[in-house]
Every structure is written in structure tokens, then in C-alpha cells.
C-alpha positions as CSV (number, residue, x, y, z in Angstrom):
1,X,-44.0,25.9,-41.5
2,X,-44.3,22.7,-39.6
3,X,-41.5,22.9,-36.9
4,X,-40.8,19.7,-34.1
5,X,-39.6,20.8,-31.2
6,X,-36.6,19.1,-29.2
7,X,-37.1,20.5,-25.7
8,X,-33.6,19.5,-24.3
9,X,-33.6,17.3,-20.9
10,X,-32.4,20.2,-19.1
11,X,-35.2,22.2,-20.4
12,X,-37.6,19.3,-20.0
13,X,-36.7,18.6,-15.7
14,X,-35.5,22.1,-14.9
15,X,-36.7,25.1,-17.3
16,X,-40.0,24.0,-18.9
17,X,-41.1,27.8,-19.3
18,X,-38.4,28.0,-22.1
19,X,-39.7,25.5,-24.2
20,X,-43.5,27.0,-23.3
21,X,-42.0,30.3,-24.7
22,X,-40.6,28.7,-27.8
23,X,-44.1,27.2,-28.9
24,X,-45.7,30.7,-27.5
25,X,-43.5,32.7,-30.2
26,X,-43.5,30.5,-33.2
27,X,-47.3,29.8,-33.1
28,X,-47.6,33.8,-32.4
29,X,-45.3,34.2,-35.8
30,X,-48.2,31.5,-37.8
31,X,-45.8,28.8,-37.3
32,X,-47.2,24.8,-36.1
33,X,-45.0,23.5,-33.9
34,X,-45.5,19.6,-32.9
35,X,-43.1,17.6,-30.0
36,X,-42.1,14.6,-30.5
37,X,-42.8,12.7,-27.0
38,X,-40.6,9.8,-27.8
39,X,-37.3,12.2,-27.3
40,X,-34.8,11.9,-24.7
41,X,-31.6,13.5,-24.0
42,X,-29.4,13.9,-27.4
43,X,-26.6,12.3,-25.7
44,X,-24.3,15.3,-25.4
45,X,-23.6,15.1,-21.6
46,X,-22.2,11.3,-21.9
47,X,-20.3,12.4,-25.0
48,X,-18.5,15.5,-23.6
49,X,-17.4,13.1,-20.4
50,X,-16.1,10.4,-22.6
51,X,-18.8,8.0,-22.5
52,X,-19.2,7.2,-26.3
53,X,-20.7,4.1,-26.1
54,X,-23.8,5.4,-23.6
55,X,-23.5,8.3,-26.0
56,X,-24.1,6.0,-29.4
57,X,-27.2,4.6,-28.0
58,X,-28.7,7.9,-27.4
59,X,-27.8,9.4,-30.8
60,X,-29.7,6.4,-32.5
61,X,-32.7,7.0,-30.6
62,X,-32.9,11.0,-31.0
63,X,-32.1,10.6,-34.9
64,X,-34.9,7.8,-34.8
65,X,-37.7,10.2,-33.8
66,X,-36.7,13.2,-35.5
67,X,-36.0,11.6,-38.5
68,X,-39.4,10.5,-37.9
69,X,-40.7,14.0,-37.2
70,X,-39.5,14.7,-40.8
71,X,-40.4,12.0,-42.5
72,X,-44.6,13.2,-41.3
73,X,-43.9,16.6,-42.6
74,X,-42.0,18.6,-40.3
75,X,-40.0,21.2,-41.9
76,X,-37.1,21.8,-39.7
77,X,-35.5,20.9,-35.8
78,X,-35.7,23.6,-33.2
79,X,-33.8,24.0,-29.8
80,X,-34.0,26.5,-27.4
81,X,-30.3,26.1,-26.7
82,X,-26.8,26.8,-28.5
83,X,-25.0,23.7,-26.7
84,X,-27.6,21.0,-27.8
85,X,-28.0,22.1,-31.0
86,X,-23.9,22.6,-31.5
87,X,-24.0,18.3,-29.9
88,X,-26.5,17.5,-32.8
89,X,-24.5,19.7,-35.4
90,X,-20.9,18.1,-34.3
91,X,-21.1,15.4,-32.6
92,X,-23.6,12.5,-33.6
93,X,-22.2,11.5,-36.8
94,X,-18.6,11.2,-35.3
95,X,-20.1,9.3,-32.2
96,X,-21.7,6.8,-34.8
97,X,-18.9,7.1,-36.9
98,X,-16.7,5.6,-33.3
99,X,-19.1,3.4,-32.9
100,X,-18.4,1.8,-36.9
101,X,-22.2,2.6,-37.5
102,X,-21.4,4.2,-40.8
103,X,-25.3,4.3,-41.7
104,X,-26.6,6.1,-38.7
105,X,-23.8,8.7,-39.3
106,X,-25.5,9.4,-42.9
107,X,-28.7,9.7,-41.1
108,X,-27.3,11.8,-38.2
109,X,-26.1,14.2,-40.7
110,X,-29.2,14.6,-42.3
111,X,-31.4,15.7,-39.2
112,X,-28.5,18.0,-38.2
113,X,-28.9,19.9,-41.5
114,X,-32.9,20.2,-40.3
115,X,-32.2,21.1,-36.7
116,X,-31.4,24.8,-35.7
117,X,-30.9,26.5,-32.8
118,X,-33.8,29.3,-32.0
119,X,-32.2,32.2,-33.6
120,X,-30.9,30.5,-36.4
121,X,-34.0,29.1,-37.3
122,X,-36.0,32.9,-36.6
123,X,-32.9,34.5,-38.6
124,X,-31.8,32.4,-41.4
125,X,-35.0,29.9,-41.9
126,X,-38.0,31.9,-41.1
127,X,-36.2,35.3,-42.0
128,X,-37.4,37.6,-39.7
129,X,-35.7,39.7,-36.6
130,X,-39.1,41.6,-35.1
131,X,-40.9,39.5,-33.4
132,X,-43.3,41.5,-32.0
133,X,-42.2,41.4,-28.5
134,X,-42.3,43.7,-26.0
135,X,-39.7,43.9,-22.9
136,X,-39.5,46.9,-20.9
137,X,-36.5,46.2,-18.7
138,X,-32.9,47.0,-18.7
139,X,-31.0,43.7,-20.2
140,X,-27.5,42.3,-21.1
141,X,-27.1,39.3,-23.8
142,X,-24.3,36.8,-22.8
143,X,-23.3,34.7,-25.9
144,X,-22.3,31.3,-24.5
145,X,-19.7,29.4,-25.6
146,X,-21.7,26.6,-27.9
147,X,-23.7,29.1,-29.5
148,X,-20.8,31.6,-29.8
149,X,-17.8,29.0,-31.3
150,X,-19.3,25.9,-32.5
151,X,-22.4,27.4,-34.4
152,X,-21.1,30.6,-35.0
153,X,-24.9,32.5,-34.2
154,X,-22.7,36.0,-34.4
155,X,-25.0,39.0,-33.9
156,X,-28.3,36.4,-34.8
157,X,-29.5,36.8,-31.0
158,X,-28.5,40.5,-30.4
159,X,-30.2,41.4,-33.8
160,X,-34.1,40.2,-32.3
161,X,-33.1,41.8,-29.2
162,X,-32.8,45.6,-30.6
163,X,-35.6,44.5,-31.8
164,X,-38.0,44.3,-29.0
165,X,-40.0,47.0,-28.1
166,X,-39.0,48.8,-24.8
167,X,-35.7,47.2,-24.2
168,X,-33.1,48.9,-22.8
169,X,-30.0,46.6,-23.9
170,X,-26.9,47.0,-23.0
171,X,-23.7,46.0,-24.3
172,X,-21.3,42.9,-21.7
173,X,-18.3,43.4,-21.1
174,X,-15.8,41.0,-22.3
175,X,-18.8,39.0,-23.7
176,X,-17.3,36.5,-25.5
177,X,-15.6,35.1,-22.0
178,X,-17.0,31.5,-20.7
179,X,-19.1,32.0,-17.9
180,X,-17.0,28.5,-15.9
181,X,-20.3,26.2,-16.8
182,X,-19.4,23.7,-19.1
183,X,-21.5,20.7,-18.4
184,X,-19.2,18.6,-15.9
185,X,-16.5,21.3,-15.7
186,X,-17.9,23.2,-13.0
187,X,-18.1,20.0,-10.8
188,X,-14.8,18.6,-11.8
189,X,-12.7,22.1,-11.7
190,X,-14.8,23.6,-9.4
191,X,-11.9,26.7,-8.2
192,X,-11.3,27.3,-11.9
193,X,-15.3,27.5,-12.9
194,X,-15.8,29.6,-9.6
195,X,-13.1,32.0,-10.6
196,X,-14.6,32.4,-14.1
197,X,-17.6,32.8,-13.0
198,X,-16.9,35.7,-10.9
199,X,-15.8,37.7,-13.3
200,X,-18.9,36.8,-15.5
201,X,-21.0,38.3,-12.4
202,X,-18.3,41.7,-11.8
203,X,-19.3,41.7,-16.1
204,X,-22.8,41.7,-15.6
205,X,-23.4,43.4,-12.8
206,X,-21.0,46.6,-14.0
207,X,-23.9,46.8,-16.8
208,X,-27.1,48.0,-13.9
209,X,-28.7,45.5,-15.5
210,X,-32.2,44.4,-14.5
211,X,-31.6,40.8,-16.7
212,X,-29.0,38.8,-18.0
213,X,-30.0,36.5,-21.0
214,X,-28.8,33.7,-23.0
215,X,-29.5,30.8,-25.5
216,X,-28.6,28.2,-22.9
217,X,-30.6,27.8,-20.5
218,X,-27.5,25.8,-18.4
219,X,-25.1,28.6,-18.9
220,X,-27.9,30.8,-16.9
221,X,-28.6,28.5,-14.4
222,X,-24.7,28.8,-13.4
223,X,-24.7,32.6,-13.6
224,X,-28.1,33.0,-11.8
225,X,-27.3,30.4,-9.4
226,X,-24.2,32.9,-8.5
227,X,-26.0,36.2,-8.6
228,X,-28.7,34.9,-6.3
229,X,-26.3,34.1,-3.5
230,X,-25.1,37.2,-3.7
231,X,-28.7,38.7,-3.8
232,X,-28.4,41.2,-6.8
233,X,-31.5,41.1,-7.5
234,X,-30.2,40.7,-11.4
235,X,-32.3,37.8,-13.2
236,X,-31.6,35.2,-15.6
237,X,-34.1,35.2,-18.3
238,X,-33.6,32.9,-21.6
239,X,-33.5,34.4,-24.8
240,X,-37.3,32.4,-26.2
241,X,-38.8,34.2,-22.5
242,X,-37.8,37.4,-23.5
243,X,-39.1,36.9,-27.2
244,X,-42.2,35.4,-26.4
245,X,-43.3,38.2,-24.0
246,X,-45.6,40.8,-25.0
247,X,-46.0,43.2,-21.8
């Protein structure tokens, strides 16, 4: 299968190694994957903070060049991150749909069908949950909200887990509980995303374990951001890292 990856922009400036452990485990599984180097953030950021019309612009251009990237043979649309994915999935056609665009909704809607988030497309499109990786470390999964609610992944992520050779993973607590990221949220409500992180981190860290993973890479950069200044020594790793390895 011929797969385009969209990177993210927080993947792109922040967590490159996430989108390097994407292409790692779908060439390892046979799998071309191209990138489309015209991309640029999908738009969800100015969406989520009200910011339609900024957001309408940015929807054209990211259904231009994956529409594109289908049009010269790619397959399907690959993300390394729940939230993205869920903004493609739910929110472009309604932001052109605001924006009285009726035709770039119709297009919108067919590059969402094509784009999946990582364990969607391993699960469901590529039909596999061994990936032949190999993680010998004590881990916990932490389903974030995007991935959780708006795509409804379920058990998707946790499935290729128990799958991994020498994990030792172990069930979150209250799991299904928002970690206080939310894009914006945890600067505009910062007491309310502080308190809800802390009891992501009491969560984690009643599980001893050695790594806390996600789809998101944002949703890890608030937990490890907190578990770091408190120097557990616990580490955010995203869900492609821990997939791709094989050591």
C-alpha cells in the first residue's frame, strides 16, 4: 500500500522522532510511505479557538495536497495523532460548510474517508495487530480524549500493545479521564488543567511504570512536562516510538 503521511505541525517543530517512527514501522510492515512537503497545519488549533475564517483557509490547503496525494496513487491518509485526525474527520467540512464553500466540504469529506489515525489504519486498513516490535519495559497506555470520543479507537491501540514482545503493560487507572491538555485550555484555565493533570500523574505513577504512552503526541508533552518537574523518572513515549522499536 502506498500511504502519504500528514506529520502534524506539532509533530513537525516539536516531536519529529514520531513521524520517523511512523515511516520506520510501515516500511518495516512492506508498506511505501511518501510526505507531501506542501502540508501545513490542518487548521484544528484556529478552529477549536474560534477562528473559523483563519481556519477555512487552512482546510483548503491541506485538502489541496492530500487530495493531490490521492489523486498520484496514494492509498490512504496517516497521522500519528488521535486529535488531528478527529479535526480532519469532524471538522473541515463544517468549517467549509461556515465558510458557504459547499464544494470544498464535498472534497473535505472525501480525504477524511482516506485519512486514519495510526491504529486505525494498522487495525482496520492494513489488518494486523503484531507488529513485530519489541519493548522490554514496564508501560501504561493513556487513551486521550480525541482518540478516545471523537474517533472511537476503543481497544485498537491497547490490542498492538499486548502485542509487543517483552512489554510489561499495565492497566491506568481511571483511563478514560482528560489529562487538562486540550490545545488552548491549559493556557486559558490553567488551575483547572493543573488540577486534572495531577491526578493524571497520582494515575500514572500508582502503575510503577517505566512509560506512559499515547496517540497524541500533545497530550504527552503535558503529562511529561508534569512528571519531569517532579523528576519521576517516568517517560513519555508515543505509541509509533514504541511500535517501531525492535530492542
Amino acid at each position: 500500500m502506498r500511504i502519504a503521511l500528514f506529520v502534524t505541525c506539532l509533530g513537525d517543530v516539536l516531536f519529529p522522532d514520531v513521524g520517523r517512527a511512523t515511516v520506520t514501522l510501515l516500511e518495516r510492515l512492506g508498506h511505501e510511505v511518501v510526505f507531501p512537503e506542501a502540508q501545513t497545519c490542518c487548521g484544528q488549533m484556529h478552529t477549536n479557538t474560534g477562528y473559523q475564517h483563519d481556519a477555512a483557509g487552512l482546510v483548503r490547503h491541506h485538502v489541496d495536497v492530500f487530495e493531490r496525494a490521492l489523486a498520484e496513487g496514494c492509498d490512504a491518509i496517516v497521522a500519528p495523532s488521535g486529535s488531528c485526525v478527529g479535526s480532519v474527520r469532524h471538522q473541515h467540512a463544517a468549517v467549509a460548510r461556515r465558510a458557504g464553500d459547499e464544494a470544498l466540504a464535498v472534497r473535505a469529506e472525501a480525504v477524511a474517508a482516506r485519512t486514519y489515525e495510526l491504529s486505525e489504519l494498522l487495525v482496520d486498513v492494513l489488518g494486523v495487530t503484531d507488529v513485530g516490535a519489541a519493548y522490554p519495559h514496564r508501560v501504561t497506555y493513556h487513551p486521550t480524549c480525541h482518540s478516545l470520543r471523537l474517533l472511537g479507537v476503543g481497544d485498537r491501540p491497547i490490542r498492538l500493545l499486548r502485542a509487543v514482545r517483552g512489554i510489561d503493560l499495565v492497566e491506568l487507572p481511571a483511563a478514560d479521564s482528560c489529562c487538562g491538555f486540550g490545545g488552548t485550555f491549559a493556557v486559558k484555565n490553567a488551575d483547572t488543567s493543573t488540577a486534572m493533570l495531577a491526578d493524571k500523574m497520582s494515575a500514572v505513577l500508582t502503575t510503577r511504570a517505566e512509560v506512559v504512552t499515547a496517540g497524541d503526541a500533545s497530550c504527552l508533552m503535558h503529562i511529561g512536562g508534569g512528571l519531569s518537574r517532579l523528576r519521576t523518572g517516568v517517560r513519555p513515549v508515543h505509541l509509533a516510538e514504541i511500535l517501531a522499536s525492535t530492542t
